[in-house]
C-alpha positions, 0 to 999 in steps of 0.5 A: 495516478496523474500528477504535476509538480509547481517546480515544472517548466512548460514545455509546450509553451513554445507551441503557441508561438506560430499562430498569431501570423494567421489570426493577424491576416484581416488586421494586416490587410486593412490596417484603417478600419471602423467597427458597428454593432450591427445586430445590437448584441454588444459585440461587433464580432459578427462579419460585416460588423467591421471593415476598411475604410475608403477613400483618401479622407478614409470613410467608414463603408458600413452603414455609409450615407450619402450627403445632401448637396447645398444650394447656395445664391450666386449674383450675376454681377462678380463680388455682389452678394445675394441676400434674400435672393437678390444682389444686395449691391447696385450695379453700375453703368457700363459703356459701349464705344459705338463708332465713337460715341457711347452707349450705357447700360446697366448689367443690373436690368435685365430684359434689354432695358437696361440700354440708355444710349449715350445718356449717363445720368438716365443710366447710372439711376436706373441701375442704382435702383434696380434689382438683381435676380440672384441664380442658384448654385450647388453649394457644399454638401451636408452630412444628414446624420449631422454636421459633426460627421465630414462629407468624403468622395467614395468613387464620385459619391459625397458620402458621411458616417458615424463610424470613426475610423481607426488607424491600426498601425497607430492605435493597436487593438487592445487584447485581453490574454487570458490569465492562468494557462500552464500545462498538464505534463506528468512528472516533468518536475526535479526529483531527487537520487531516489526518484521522489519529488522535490516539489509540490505534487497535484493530482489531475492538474488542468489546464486553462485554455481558449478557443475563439468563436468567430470574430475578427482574429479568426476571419469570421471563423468558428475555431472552437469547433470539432468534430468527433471525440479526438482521445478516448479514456480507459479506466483511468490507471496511471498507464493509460493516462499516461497514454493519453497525455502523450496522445495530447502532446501530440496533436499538439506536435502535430499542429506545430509541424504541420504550420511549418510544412504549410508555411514552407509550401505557401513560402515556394509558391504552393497553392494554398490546398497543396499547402494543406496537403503538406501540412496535414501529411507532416502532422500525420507522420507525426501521428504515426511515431509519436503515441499508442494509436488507440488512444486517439482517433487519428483520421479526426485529428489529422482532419482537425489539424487539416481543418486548422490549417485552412482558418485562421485559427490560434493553434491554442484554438486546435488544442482546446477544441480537440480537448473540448470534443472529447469532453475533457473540459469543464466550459468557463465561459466567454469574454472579450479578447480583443477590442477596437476603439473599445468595441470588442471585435473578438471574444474568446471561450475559456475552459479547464481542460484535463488530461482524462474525461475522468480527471474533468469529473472527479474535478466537477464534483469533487471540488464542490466537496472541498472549502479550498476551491470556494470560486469552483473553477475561478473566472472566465477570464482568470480559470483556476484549473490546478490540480488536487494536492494530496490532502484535498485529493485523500478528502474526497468521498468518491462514494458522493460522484457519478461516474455515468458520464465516464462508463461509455468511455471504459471497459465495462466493469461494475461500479465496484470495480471501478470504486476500487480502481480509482482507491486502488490509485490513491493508495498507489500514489500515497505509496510513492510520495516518499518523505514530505510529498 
């Protein structure tokens, strides 16, 4: 049967290591940008829902409003001021040298009436009384959503908008990781000279894993979706689970040296479908030498792989959606993985993946049988996906799970047949565990 023991070191661990370069792509490109919850659902992880800012007072594009230009007073006489549409401050007579002699007038009086000839007296008491139209001016602009929210220049439009900018290079989104992840290797634990094992064994250990939905690590892309079942059961014997496990490793090889054939084609110059050409041709080699084909359906995977390379999609995303198309995970959820000025821009699905559609199985039903897995299969954001220790797993009533979901998947045998197989299993593990397993 499948077993794990807790003294092993992940070595697909590295495997993650090179996709956070494309997940990033839309952060690098604008790193001011602004976030709007545009369809009211809580998230902004829908596209149009984010973008850069403009400008070199950097105003929020979405949802931007035009401001309203001011009207302000203007006095004709330099450095009145107008009050009440009129200049509050008399203006004073002013002389023309006529052929020498002078001329008065006062600037204040409009309409020609305002020439007294060489009168001074006549002049400076008309002006004094008199009073001055004020002109109207465009004066400053003013934001309708409120005065709190600045007028920028957009491309000659004085614009304003609630939503405040931020600057990523100085403010980092906050990201939530997803608390729990491991691998589901076999037998990849210290052993003594005899062979048995000299840590704690599990029985169908899992995997917590996630994929991310569209949002802004995945430029709007879906990247938990899969087409087609990628690895396919057999009755569940050690050798075909075994198989299978190589199977799953793979792809997950596969990914890994199909990013660095993409990287390296982009690096020369490639175009970026010749580059997913390069990837998806290195990941099929590895396809052909790495695992017995039947269990896994190359052309699906290779396309996975290809589909992966062309989105910006985590490479974790890769191996939960194949896990998850061939319904080897138990779905936990969705939580926010990423937030901007506390808004979440995007959100992660979390699952318990297995190694077998029969692992998930016995998993979802069996635990409700045992007191030792009292929150199922933990949190969205923190899964508990360990496996069965030999006493939880010898204190399963096998007679008490359905194995429907699991006959399509199987050489067909009766459930007898299958009952025993799996008791045949459990025997087979006692067997081996050896002193103190």
């Amino acid at each position: 049967m499948f077993k794990r023991h807790s003294t092993t070191c992940s070595v697909i661990a590295w495997f993650l290591t090179a996709c956070l370069a494309l997940g990033q792509v839309t952060l690098s490109a604008d790193p001011i940008v602004c976030v709007e919850d545009l369809n009211g659902n809580g998230d902004t992880t829908e596209p149009g829902e984010m973008a850069g800012c403009v400008g070199s007072d950097q105003l929020c594009p979405i949802n931007a409003t035009d401001c309203t230009p001011g009207v302000t007073e203007v006095c004709p006489i330099a450095g009145n001021v107008c009050s009440a549409g009129v200049c509050n401050t008399p203006g004073t007579c002013e002389a023309i040298d006529v052929f020498g002699s002078p001329i008065y007038f006062c600037p204040t009086i409009t309409g020609g009436g305002g020439f007294f000839g060489n009168d001074l007296g006549a002049c400076t008491t008309a002006c004094a009384s008199a009073m001055q139209v004020c002109t109207a001016a465009p004066g400053d602009y003013t934001c309708p959503l409120g005065n709190e929210f600045a007028c920028i220049d957009n491309a000659g439009v004085q614009q304003c908008s609630a939503n405040a900018c931020v600057d990523l290079a100085t403010s980092p989104p906050v990201d939530t990781p997803l608390q729990g992840q491991g691998t589901m290797l076999i037998d990849d634990g210290d052993r003594d000279q005899d062979g048995f094992c000299l840590g704690a064994t599990v029985i169908f250990n899992g995997r917590a894993m996630e994929c991310l939905p569209s949002g802004l690590s995945t430029a709007f892309q879906d990247c938990c979706e899969a087409q087609g079942e990628i690895y396919t059961d057999s009755t569940g014997s050690a050798v075909q689970s075994t198989l299978t496990n190589k199977a799953i490793i793979a792809t997950f090889q596969a990914a890994t040296t199909a990013y660095g054939a993409y990287s390296a084609a982009v690096a020369s110059g490639a175009s970026t479908g010749a580059a997913a050409s390069a990837g998806a041709t290195a990941a099929g080699d590895v396809f052909a030498v790495a695992f017995d084909p039947t269990t896994l359906v190359i052309a699906i995977a290779i396309a996975l792989v290809l589909e992966w390379l062309t989105r910006a999609c985590p490479q974790e995303s890769l191996e939960a959606a194949a896990l998850v198309a061939s319904e080897y995970c138990v779905e936990l959820g969705s939580y926010c993985k990423r937030r901007i000025l506390g808004s979440c821009v995007q959100r992660g699905r979390s699952q318990c993946c297995f190694n077998s559609k029969l692992a998930k199985i016995i998993h979802e039903q069996g635990r409700a049988q045992l007191s030792t897995f009292p929150n199922g299969f933990g949190d969205v954001e923190a899964p508990d996906c360990r496996g069965f220790t030999p006493e939880e797993f010898q204190a399963l009533d096998f007679s008490k799970i359905d194995l429907t979901e699991y006959y399509d998947d199987i050489t067909q045998a009766s459930d007898a047949v299958i009952q025993q197989t799996i008791q045949d299993g459990v025997q087979r593990f006692n067997d081996t565990q050896g002193p103190g397993g």
